[in-house]
C-alpha positions in Angstrom: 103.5 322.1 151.8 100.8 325.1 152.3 97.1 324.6 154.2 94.7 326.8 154.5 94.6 328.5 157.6 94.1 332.1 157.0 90.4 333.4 156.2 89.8 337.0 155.1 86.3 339.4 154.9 85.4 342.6 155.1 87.5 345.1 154.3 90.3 344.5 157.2 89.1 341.5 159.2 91.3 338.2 159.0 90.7 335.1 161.0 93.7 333.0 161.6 92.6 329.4 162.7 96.1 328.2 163.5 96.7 331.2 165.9 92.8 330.7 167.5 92.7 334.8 166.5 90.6 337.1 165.0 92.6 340.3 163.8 91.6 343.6 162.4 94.1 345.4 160.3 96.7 343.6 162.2 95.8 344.0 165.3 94.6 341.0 167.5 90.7 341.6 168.7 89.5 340.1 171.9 86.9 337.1 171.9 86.0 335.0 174.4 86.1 331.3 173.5 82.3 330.5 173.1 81.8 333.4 170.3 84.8 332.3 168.8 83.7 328.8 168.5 80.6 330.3 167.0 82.7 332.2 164.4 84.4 329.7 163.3 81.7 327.3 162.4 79.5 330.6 160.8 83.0 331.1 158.7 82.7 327.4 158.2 79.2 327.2 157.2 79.4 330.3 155.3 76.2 331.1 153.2 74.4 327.9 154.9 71.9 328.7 158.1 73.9 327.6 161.3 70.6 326.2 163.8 71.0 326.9 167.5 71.1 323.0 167.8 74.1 322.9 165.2 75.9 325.7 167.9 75.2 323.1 170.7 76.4 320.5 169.5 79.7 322.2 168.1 80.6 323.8 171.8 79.0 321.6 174.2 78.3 318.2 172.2 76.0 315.8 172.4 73.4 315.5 175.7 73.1 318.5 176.7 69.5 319.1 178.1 69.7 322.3 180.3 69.6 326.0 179.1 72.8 326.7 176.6 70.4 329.6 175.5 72.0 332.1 177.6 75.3 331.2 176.9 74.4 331.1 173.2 72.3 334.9 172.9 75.0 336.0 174.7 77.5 335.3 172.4 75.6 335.9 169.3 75.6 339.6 170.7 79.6 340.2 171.4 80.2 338.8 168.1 78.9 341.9 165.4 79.6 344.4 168.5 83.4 343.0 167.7 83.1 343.6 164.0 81.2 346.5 164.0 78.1 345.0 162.7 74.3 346.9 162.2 72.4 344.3 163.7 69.3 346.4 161.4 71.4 346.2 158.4 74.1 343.3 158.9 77.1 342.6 156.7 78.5 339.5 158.2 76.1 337.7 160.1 72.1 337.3 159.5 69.6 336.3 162.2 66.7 334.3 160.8 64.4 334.2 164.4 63.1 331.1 165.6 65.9 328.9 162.9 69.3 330.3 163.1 72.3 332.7 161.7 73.6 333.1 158.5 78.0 334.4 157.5 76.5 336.4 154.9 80.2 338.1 153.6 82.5 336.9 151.3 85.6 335.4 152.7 88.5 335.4 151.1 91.0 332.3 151.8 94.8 332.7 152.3 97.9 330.0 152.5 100.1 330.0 155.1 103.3 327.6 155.7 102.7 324.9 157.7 105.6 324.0 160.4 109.0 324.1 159.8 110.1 321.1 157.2 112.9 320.7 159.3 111.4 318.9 161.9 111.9 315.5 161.8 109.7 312.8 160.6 107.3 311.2 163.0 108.5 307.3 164.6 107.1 304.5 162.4 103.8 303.2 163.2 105.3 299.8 164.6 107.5 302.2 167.6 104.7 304.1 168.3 102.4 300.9 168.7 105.2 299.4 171.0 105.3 302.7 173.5 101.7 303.7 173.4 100.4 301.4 176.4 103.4 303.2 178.7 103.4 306.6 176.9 99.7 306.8 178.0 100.3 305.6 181.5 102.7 308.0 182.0 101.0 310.9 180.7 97.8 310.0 183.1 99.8 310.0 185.9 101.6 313.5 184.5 97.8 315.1 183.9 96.6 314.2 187.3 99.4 315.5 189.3 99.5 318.5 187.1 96.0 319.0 187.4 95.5 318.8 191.2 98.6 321.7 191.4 97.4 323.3 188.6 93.5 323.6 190.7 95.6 324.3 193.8 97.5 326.8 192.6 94.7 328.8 190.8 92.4 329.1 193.9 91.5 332.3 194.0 94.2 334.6 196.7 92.3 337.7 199.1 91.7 340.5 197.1 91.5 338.6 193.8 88.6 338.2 191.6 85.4 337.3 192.2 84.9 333.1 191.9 81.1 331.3 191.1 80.6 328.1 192.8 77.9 325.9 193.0 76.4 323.8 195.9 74.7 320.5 194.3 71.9 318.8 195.7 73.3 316.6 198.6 72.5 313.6 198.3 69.9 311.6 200.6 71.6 308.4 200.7 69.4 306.9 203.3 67.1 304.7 201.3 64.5 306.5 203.2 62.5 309.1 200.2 60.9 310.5 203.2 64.3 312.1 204.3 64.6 314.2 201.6 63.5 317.4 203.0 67.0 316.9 205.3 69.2 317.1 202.3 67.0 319.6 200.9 67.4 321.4 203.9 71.2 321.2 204.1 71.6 321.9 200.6 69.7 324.9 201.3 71.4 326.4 204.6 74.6 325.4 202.4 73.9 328.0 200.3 72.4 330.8 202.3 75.6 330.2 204.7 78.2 330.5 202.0 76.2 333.1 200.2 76.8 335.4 203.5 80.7 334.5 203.9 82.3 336.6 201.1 80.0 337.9 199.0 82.7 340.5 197.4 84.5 337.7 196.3 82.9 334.6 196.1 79.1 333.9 194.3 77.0 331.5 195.0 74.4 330.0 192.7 70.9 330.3 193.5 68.6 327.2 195.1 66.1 327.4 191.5 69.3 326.5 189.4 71.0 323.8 191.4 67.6 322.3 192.3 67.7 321.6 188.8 70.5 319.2 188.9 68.9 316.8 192.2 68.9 312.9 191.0 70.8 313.4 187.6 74.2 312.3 186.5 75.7 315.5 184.8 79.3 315.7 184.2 80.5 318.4 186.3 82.3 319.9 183.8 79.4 320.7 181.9 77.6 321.9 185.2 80.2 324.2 185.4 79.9 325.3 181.5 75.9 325.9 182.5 75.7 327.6 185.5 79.2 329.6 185.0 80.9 328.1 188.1 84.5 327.4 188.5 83.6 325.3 191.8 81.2 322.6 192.9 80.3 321.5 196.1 78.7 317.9 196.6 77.5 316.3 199.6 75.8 313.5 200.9 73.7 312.8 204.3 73.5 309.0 205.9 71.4 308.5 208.7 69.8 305.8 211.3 67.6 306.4 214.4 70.5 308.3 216.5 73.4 309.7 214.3 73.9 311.5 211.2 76.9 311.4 208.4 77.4 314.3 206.4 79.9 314.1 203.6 81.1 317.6 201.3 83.4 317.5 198.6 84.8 320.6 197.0 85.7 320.2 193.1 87.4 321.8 190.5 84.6 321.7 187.6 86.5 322.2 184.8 89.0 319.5 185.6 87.4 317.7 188.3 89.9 317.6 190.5 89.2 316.8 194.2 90.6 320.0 196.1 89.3 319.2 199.6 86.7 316.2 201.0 85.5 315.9 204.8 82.9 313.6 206.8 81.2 314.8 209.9 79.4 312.3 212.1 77.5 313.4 214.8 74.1 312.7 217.0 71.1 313.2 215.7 69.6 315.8 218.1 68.3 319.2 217.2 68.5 318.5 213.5 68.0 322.1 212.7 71.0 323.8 215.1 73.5 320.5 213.6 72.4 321.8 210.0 74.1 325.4 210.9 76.6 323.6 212.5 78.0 321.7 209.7 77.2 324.1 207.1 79.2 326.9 208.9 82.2 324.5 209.2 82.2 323.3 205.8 81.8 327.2 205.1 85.2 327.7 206.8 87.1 325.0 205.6 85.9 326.0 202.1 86.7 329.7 202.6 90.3 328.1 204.0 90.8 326.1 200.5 90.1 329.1 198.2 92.4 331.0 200.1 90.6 333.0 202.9 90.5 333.8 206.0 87.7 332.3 208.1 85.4 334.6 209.5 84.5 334.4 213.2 80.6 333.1 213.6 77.6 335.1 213.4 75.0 334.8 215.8 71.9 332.8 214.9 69.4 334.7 212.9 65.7 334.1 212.7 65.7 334.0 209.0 66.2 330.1 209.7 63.2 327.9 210.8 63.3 326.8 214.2 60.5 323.8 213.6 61.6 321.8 210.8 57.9 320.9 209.4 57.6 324.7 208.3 60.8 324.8 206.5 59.4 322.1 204.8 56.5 324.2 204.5 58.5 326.8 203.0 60.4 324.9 200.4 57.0 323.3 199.3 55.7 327.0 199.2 58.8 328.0 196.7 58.6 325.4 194.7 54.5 326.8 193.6 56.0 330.5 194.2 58.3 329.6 191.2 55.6 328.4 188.6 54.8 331.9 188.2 51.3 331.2 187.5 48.1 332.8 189.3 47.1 329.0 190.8 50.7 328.0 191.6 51.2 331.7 193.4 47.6 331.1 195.6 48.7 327.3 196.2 52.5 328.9 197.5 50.6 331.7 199.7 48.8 328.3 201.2 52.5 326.5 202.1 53.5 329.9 203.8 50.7 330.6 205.6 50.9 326.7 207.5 55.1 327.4 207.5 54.2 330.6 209.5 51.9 329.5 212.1 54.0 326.5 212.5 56.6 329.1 214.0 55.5 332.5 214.5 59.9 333.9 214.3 60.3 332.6 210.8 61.7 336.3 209.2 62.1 334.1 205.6 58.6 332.4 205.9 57.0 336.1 206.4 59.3 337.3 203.8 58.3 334.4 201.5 54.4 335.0 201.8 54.7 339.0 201.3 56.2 338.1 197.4 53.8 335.7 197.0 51.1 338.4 198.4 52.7 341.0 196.2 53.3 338.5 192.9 49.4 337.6 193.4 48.0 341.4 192.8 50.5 341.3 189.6 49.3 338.2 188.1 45.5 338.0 189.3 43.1 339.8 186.8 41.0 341.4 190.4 42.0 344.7 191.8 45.1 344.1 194.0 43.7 346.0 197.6 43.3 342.9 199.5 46.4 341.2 198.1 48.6 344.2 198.8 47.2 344.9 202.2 47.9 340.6 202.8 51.5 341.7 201.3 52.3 344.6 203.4 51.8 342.9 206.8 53.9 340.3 206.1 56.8 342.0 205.0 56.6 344.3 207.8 56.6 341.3 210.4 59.3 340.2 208.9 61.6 343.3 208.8 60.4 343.6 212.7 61.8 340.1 213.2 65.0 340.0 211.3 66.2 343.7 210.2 68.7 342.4 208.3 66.8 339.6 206.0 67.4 340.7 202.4 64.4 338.8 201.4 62.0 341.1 203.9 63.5 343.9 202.2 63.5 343.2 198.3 59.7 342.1 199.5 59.0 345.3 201.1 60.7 347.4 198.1 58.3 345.3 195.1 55.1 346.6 197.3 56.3 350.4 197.7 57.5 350.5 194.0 53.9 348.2 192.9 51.5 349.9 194.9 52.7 352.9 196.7 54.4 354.2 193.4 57.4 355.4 196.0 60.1 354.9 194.0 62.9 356.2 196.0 62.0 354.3 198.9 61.7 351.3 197.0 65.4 351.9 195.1 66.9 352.3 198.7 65.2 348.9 200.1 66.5 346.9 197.3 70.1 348.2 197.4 69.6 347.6 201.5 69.0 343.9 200.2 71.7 343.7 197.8 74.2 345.3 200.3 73.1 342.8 203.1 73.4 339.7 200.7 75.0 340.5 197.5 74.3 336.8 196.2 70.5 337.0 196.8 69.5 336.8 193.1 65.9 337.8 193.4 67.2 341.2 194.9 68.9 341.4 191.5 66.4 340.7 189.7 63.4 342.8 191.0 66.0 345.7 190.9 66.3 345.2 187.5 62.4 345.3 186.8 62.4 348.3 188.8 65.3 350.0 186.7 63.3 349.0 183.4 60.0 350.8 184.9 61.7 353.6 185.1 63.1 353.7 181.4 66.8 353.2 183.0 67.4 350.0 180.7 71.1 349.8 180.2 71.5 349.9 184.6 68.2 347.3 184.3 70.1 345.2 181.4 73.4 345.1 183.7 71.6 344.4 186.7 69.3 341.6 185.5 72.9 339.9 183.5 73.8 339.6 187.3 70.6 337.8 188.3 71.1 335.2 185.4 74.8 334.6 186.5 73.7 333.8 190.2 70.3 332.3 189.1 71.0 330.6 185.2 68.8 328.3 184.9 65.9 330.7 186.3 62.7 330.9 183.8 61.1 333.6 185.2 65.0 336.0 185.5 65.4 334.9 182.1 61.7 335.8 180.6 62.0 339.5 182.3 65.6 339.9 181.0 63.5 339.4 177.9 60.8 342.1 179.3 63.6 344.8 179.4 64.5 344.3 176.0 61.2 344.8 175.0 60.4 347.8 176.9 63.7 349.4 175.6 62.2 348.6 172.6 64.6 345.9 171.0 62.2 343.9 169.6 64.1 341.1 167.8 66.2 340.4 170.7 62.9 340.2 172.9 61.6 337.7 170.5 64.7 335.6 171.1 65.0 335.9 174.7 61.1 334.9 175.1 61.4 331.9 172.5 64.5 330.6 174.2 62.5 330.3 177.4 59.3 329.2 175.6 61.5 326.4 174.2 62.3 325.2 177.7 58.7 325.6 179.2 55.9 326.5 176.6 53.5 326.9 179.2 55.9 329.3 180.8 53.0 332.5 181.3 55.1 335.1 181.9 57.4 334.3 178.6 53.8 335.0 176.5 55.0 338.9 176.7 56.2 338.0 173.1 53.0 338.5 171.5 53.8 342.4 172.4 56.7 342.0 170.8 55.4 340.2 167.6 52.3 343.2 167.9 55.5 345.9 167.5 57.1 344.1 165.1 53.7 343.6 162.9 53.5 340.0 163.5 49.9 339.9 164.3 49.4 336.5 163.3 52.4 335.4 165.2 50.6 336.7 168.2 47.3 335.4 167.7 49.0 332.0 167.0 51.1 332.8 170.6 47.5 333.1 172.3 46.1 330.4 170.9 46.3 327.5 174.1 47.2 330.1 176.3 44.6 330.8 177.8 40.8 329.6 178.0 38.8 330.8 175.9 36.3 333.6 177.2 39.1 334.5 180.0 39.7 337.7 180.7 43.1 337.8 179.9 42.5 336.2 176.4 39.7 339.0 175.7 42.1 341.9 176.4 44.7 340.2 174.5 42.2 339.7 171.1 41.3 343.4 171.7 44.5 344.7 171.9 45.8 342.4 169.0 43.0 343.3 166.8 43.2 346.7 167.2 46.8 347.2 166.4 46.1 345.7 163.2 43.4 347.6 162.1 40.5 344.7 162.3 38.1 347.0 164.2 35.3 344.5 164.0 36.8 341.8 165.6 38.4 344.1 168.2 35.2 346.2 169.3 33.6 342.3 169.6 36.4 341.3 171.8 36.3 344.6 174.0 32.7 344.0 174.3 33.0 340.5 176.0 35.9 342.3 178.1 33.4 344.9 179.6 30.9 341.8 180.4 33.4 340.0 181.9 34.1 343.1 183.9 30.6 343.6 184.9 30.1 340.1 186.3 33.5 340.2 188.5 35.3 343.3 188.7 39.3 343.0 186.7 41.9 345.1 186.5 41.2 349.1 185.0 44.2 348.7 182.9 43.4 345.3 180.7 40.4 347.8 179.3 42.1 350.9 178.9 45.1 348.7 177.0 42.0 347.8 174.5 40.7 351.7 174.2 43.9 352.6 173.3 45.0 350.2 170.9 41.2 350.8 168.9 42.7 354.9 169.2 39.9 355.9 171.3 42.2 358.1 173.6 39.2 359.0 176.1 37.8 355.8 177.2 41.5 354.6 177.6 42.7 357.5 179.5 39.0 357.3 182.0 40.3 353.8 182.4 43.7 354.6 183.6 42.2 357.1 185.6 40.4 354.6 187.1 43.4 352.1 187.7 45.2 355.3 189.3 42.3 355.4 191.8 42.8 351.6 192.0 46.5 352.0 192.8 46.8 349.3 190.4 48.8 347.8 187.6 50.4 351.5 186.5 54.7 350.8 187.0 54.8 350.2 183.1 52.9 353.8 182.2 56.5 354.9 181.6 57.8 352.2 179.1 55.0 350.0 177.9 54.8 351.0 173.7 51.2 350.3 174.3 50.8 353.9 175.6 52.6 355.8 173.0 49.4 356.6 171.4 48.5 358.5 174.5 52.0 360.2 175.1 51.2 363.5 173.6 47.8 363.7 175.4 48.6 366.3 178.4 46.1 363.9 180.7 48.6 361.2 180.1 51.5 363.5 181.4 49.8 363.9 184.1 49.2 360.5 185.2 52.5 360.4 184.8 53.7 363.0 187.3 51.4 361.5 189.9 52.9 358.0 189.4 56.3 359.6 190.0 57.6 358.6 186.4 57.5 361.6 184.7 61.0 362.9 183.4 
């Protein structure tokens, strides 16, 4: 008997769905499993338009409510780099954005023989009824003693490959809601003490992703699908008027095998020296389990609170800090302000108020001096209190990259931050904004793919991983990458970069539909955006009308030289745009995208430009 298990295209691809291969000429092709699954059903589907929801369900089934998106662009990607496809002119597989993919090639089908007919016939149905019920007993015991030595014997050895784990929100299991900022707490020095163990070999998912995860149910296989771990950590935290129970579990997530549980009880009394405690011990017996060494301890650093009201303060301050919007940033700057007075040695409360300082002169329409001056102080009091805080130096490096233009220094203080914690995924991250500023995308595309595996579930790391893409000017896959986050948050600001995108591509009304909501009407950003808009399209009229209103706004409250001198040079009127970029130059404002931003290329040619350039240290 003969099935079809053979599939044929192009000139010298085959796909052979017995052997779970792709070949070309012969020859056996690497592909991981998710873009093969993704193959398969486009090969399936052929001619039809595969949805992104149709991919979901196919790989990770039914329920799943967190971001496949990465996982998903990602693949889309390896898959025509494998077979050689034009992503401009595709043969095999079409990308309709916003819908879905299309197998546009014919594929040819092949027979091959089944097994061999001399195997003998399966039992009849009435045996196989009999020894089911024991047959299945059997082989549960048989796949839970296989898979505990099976998760023994695969944690990682010293001096093998680099592992992802993942420390869940521990549980508050006191009844008591008020008590969550202790979970929170340990959850937190959880991960800032194992980030700091081995952080050659073993990554540690970031706070913003697990956070994500607090009071659901989700199976822990599919955390580990979604955040790329091969580990979990859960914990728990009881607690009455004198003593304290801590429970940790580490897991296996793909099989969810147990590989090591502990409880520690102890007396409740200096809450914040017992966190360190039990997180340093559940560091070592961890590090133990996977196969290392344990590390001696380090001596206390002031990067942790001392008063436990401003670490509150703190976490309350990150959560606003992460909104990435102009009130949440102000309302953040608020938390850390109270979490630093609270206690005056806080290194990561300093650290934590110059990026919110420094993300406030970004997003804020008014010139950034007073901001940036705010910013600088506090990162500096916080490198005098702890030297080695990665966060005071990735904060220090986004202000002397922003606002000093010094892009050397700034390039050294982020790899001082990535060196001291190589797990810190905001280092990552702003390191890879700073590699796109200065037109080094493929370094800035590698570097932000890091962020997203110790951050996934991070909006903002995934909105600028779209931001490089459009500044290298890969517009489609910018359009993507923003939609996939606007699908999670639509109010998401940052993501609203697409309407560049769509402006590049000659989407104008896609844009102007993009602005539409986002932001009040007779703001200045939504003037400067109708201006630009307009005037790439060629509706003068509309886009004079909305510079106009841009200038009033400017003379009522001062904004930002560059919104106008975007406007001026999308209506072509190179002057005005270059006196206004002289004037954000004098500003010290809002110039790290001079280099990149296709908003400019008008203006490249113009030898003022090129100077501007040269003084802003980007020049070739």
């Amino acid at each position: 008997m003969k099935t079809l298990e053979l599939l044929r295209f192009g000139e010298d691809f085959e796909l052979d769905l017995r052997a779970y291969q792709l070949r070309r000429s012969g020859h056996p092709l690497k592909l991981e499993r998710i873009p093969m699954e993704i193959l398969l059903l486009l090969t399936e589907q052929r001619g039809h338009l595969v949805s992104r929801e149709q991919i979901v369900q196919r790989i990770w089934g039914a329920g799943v409510h967190l971001d496949t998106d990465n996982s998903i662009n990602g693949a889309i990607r390896k898959i025509p780099q494998i077979l050689r496809d034009d992503p401009e002119q595709p043969r095999f597989i079409q990308t309709i954005t916003g819908r879905g993919y299309r197998f546009m090639a014919p594929v040819r089908e092949a027979e091959q023989p089944q097994a061999d007919a001399a195997q003998p016939p399966p039992q009849p149905r009435s045996r196989t009824l009999l020894v089911r019920p024991v047959m299945l007993s059997l082989l549960v015991v048989v796949a839970i003693v296989v898979s505990i030595v099976w998760a023994r014997s695969r944690a990682p050895r010293p001096g093998t490959e680099k592992v992802m784990l993942a420390v869940l929100p521990f549980q508050n299991l006191t009844g008591d809601a008020r008590q969550e900022y202790f979970s929170d707490g340990l959850t937190e020095e959880m991960i800032m003490q194992l980030g700091n163990r081995d952080p050659e070999r073993l990554g540690v998912i970031a706070r913003t992703s697990v956070m994500r995860y607090k009071g659901g149910r989700t199976q822990l296989d599919q955390v580990g699908r979604e955040l790329g771990v091969q580990y979990v950590l859960e914990g728990s935290v009881r607690r009455d008027a004198n003593t304290v129970r801590v429970t940790a579990q580490l897991i296996a997530a793909k099989h969810q095998t147990h590989i090591w549980a502990r409880a520690y009880d102890r007396e409740l009394k200096g809450l914040l020296t017992l966190q360190g405690e039990i997180a340093q011990e559940i560091a070592d017996e961890i590090q133990s389990n996977l196969g290392r060494p344990k590390s001696s301890a380090s001596a206390p650093s002031t990067r942790t609170a001392r008063d436990y009201e401003a670490y509150d303060l703190y976490l309350k301050g990150q959560y606003f800090l992460n909104k990435r919007t102009t009130a949440g940033i102000e309302a953040a700057i608020g938390y850390f302000q109270r979490a630093t007075a609270r206690d005056s040695t806080y290194a990561r409360g300093y650290a934590a108020l110059a990026d919110a300082h420094a993300l406030l002169a970004g997003y804020s329409t008014r010139p950034p001096e007073h901001s940036v001056s705010q910013a600088r102080a506090a990162a500096l009091k916080a490198l005098e209190l702890d030297p080695r805080s990665p966060e005071a130096h990735t904060a220090f490096a986004l202000i002397v990259q922003n606002h000093d233009w010094d892009w050397q220094t700034a390039e050294t203080e982020f790899r001082r931050a990535i060196e001291l914690n190589p797990n810190y995924a905001t280092a990552h991250h702003w390191y890879a904004e700073h590699l796109m500023w200065r037109g080094r995308f493929d370094e800035a595309l590698a570097r932000s793919e890091r962020a997203r595996q110790l951050d996934p579930l991070s909006l903002i790391i995934a909105t600028d991983h779209g931001a490089i893409l459009f500044f290298a000017r890969q517009y489609d896959r910018a359009i993507e990458q923003f939609g996939s986050v606007l699908e999670l948050d639509p109010t998401f600001p940052r993501a609203h970069i697409i309407q560049g995108a769509y402006v590049e591509k000659g989407m104008f009304a896609a844009a102007l539909a993009d602005l539409e909501g986002q932001h009040p009407k007779h703001d200045v950003w939504y003037w400067s955006a109708v201006a630009y808009i307009y005037g790439r399209s060629g509706e003068t009229a509309k886009a004079r009308h909305a510079l106009h209103e841009l200038l009033q706004s400017h003379r009522r409250d001062p904004v930002k030289p560059e919104l106008i001198a975007g406007a001026f040079a999308a209506l072509g009127e190179k002057d005005s745009a270059l006196a206004w970029l002289e004037r954000a130059y004098a500003e010290r404002s809002g110039l790290t995208a001079l280099k990149v931003d296709p908003g400019y290329d008008p203006l490249r040619s113009d030898p003022r430009f090129q100077s501007l350039l040269r003084r802003v240290g980007l020049a070739p």
